[in-house]
Chimera marker file (.cmm) of the C-alpha trace (Angstrom):
<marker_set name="trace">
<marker id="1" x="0.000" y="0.000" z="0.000" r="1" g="1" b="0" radius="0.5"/>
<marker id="2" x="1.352" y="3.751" z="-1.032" r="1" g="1" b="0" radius="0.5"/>
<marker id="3" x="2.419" y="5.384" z="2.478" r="1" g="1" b="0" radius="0.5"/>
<marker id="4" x="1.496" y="9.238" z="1.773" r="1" g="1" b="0" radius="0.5"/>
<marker id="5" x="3.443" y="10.156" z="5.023" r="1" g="1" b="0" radius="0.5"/>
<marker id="6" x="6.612" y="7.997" z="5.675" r="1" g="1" b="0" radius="0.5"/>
<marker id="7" x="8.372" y="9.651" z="8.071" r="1" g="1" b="0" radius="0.5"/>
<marker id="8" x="5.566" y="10.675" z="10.080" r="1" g="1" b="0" radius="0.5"/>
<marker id="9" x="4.927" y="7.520" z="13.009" r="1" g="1" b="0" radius="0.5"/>
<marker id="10" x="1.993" y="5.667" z="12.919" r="1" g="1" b="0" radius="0.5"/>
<marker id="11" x="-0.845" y="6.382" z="15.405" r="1" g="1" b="0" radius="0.5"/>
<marker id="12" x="-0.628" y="3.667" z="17.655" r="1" g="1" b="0" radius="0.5"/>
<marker id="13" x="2.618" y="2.156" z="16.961" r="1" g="1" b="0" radius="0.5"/>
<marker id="14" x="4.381" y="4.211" z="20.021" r="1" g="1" b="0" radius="0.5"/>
<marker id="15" x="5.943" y="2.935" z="23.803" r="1" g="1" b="0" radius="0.5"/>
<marker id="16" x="2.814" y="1.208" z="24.123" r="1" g="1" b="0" radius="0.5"/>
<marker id="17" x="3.170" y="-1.500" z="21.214" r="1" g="1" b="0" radius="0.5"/>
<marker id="18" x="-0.534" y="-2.297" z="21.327" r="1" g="1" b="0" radius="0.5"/>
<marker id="19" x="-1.524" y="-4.438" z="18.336" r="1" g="1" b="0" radius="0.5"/>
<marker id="20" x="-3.511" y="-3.367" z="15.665" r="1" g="1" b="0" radius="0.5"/>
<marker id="21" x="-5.490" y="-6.785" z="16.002" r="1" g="1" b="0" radius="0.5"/>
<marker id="22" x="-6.295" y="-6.322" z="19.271" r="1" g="1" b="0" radius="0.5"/>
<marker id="23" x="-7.211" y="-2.454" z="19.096" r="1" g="1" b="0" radius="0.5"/>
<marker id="24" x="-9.292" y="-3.538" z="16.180" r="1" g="1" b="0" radius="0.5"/>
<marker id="25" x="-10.902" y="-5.922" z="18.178" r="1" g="1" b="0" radius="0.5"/>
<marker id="26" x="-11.700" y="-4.063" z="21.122" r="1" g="1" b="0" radius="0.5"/>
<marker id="27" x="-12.982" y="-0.906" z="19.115" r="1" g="1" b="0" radius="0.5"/>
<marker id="28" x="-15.466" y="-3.342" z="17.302" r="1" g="1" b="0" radius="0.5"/>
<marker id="29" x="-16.738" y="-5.035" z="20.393" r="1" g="1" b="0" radius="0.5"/>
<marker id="30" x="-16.773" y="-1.552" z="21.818" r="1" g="1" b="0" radius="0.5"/>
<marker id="31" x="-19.122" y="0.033" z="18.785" r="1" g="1" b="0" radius="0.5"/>
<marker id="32" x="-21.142" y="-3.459" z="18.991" r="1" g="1" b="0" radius="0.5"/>
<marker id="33" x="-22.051" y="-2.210" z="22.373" r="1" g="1" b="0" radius="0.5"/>
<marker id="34" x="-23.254" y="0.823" z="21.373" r="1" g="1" b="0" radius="0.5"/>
<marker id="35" x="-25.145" y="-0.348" z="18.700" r="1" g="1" b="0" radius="0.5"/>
<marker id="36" x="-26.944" y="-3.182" z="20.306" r="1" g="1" b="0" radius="0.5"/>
<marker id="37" x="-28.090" y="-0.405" z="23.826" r="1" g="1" b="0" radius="0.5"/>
<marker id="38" x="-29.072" y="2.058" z="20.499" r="1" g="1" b="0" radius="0.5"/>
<marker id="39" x="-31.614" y="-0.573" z="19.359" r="1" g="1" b="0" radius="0.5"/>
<marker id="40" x="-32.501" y="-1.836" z="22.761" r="1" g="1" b="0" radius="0.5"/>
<marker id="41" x="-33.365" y="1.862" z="22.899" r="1" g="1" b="0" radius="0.5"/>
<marker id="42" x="-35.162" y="2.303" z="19.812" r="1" g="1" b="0" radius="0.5"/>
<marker id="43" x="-36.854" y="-0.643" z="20.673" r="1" g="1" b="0" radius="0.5"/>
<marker id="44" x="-38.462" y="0.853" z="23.992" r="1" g="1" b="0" radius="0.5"/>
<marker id="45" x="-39.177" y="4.022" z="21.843" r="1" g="1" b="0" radius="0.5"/>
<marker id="46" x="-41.734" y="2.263" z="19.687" r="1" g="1" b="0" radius="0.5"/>
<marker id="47" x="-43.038" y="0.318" z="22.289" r="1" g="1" b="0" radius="0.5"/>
<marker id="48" x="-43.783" y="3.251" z="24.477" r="1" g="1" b="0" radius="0.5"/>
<marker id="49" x="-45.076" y="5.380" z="21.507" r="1" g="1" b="0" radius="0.5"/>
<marker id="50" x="-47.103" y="1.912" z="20.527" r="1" g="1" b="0" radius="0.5"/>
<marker id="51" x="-48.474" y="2.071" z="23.884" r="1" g="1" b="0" radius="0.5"/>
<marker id="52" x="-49.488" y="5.258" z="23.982" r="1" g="1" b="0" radius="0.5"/>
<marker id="53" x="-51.282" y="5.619" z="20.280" r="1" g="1" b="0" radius="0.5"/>
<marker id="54" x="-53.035" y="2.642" z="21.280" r="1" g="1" b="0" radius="0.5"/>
<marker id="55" x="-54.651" y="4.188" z="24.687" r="1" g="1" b="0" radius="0.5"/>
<marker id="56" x="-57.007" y="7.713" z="24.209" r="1" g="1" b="0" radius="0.5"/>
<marker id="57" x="-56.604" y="8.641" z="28.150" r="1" g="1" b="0" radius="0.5"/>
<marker id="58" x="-53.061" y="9.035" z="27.019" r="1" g="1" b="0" radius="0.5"/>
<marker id="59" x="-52.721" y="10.180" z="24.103" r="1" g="1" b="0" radius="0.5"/>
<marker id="60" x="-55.554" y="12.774" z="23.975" r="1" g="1" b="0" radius="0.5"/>
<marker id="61" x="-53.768" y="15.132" z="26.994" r="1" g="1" b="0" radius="0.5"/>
<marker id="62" x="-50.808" y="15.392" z="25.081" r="1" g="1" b="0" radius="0.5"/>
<marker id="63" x="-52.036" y="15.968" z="21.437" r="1" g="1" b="0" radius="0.5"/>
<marker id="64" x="-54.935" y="18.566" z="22.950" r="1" g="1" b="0" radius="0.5"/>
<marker id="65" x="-52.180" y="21.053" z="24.472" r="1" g="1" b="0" radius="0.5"/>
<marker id="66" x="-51.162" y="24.076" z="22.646" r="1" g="1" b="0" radius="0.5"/>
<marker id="67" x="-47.678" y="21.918" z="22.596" r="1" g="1" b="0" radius="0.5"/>
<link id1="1" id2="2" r="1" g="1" b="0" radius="0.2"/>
<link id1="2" id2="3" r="1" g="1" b="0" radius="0.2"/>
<link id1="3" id2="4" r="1" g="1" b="0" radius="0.2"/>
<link id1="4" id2="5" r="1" g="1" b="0" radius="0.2"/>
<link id1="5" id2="6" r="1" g="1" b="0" radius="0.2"/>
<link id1="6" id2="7" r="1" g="1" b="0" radius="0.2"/>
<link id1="7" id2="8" r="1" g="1" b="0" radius="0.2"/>
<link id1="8" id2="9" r="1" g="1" b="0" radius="0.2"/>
<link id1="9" id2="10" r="1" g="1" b="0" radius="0.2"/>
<link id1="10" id2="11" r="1" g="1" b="0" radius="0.2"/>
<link id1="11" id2="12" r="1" g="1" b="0" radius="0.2"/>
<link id1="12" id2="13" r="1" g="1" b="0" radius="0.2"/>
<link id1="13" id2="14" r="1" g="1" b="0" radius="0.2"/>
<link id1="14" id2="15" r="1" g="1" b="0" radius="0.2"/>
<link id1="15" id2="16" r="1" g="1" b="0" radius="0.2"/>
<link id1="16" id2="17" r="1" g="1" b="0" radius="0.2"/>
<link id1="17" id2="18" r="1" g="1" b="0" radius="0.2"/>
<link id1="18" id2="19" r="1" g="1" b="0" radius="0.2"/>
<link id1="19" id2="20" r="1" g="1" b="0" radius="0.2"/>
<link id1="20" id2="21" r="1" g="1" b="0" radius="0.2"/>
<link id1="21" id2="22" r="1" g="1" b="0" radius="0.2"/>
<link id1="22" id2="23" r="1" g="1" b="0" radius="0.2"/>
<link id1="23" id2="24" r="1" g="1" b="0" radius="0.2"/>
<link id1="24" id2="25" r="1" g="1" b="0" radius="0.2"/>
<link id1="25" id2="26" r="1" g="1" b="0" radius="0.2"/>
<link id1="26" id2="27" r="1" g="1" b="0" radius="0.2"/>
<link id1="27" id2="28" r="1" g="1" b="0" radius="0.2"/>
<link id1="28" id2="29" r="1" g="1" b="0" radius="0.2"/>
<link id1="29" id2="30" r="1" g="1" b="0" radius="0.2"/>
<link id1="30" id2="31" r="1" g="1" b="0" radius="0.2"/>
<link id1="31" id2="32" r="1" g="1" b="0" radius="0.2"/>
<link id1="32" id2="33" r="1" g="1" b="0" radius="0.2"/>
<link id1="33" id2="34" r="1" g="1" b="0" radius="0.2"/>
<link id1="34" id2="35" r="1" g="1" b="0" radius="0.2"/>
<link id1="35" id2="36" r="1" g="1" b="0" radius="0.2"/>
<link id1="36" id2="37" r="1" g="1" b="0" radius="0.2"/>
<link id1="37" id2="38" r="1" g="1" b="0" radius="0.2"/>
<link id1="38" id2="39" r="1" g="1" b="0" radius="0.2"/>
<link id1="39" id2="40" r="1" g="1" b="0" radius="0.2"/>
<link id1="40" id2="41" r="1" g="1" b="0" radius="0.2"/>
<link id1="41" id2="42" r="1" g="1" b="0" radius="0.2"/>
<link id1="42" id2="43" r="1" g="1" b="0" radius="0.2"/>
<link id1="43" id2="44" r="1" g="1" b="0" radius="0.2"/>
<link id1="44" id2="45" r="1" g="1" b="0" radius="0.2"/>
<link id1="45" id2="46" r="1" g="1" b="0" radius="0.2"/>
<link id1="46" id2="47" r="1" g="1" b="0" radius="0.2"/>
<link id1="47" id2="48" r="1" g="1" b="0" radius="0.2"/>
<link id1="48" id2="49" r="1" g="1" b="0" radius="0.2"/>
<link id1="49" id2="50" r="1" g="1" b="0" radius="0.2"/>
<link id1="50" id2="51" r="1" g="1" b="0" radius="0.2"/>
<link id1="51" id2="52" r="1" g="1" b="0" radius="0.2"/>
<link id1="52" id2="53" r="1" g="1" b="0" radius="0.2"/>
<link id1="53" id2="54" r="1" g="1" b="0" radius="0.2"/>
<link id1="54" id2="55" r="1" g="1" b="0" radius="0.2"/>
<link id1="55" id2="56" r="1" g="1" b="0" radius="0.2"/>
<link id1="56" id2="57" r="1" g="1" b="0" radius="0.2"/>
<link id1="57" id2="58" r="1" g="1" b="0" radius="0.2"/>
<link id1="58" id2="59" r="1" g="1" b="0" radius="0.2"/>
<link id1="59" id2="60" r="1" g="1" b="0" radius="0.2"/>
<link id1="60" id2="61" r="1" g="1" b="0" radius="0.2"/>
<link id1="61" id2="62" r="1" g="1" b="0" radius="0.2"/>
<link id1="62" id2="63" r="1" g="1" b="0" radius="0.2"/>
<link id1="63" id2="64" r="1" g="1" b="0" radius="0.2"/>
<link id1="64" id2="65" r="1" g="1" b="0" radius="0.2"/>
<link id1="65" id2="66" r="1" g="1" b="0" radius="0.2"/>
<link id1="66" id2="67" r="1" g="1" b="0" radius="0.2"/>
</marker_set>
């Protein structure tokens, strides 16, 4: 692969000598994370909102406000 910048060190690479593997690995298990407590909370979104179109006494106070 073309190097754009060789004499400039690779992020990373420094007194630390953490391996790309691994980094890659724990940024992707990382993200996963994230992603799976975004759905989880999407998921309650559209059960709450579900719950509440389905249900007049709730729904009726909220769209009836000058809101």
């Amino acid at each position: 692969m073309f190097d754009q910048y060789p004499n400039q060190s690779r992020w990373g690479a420094g007194a630390a000598g953490v391996d790309r593997a691994a980094f890659d690995e724990g940024l992707r298990k990382h993200m996963l994370r994230v992603y799976n407590f975004m759905m989880l909370g999407l998921g309650v979104t559209g059960l709450v909102a579900l719950f509440v179109a389905s249900t007049p006494a709730l729904y009726v106070p909220i769209f009836t406000t000058p809101l």
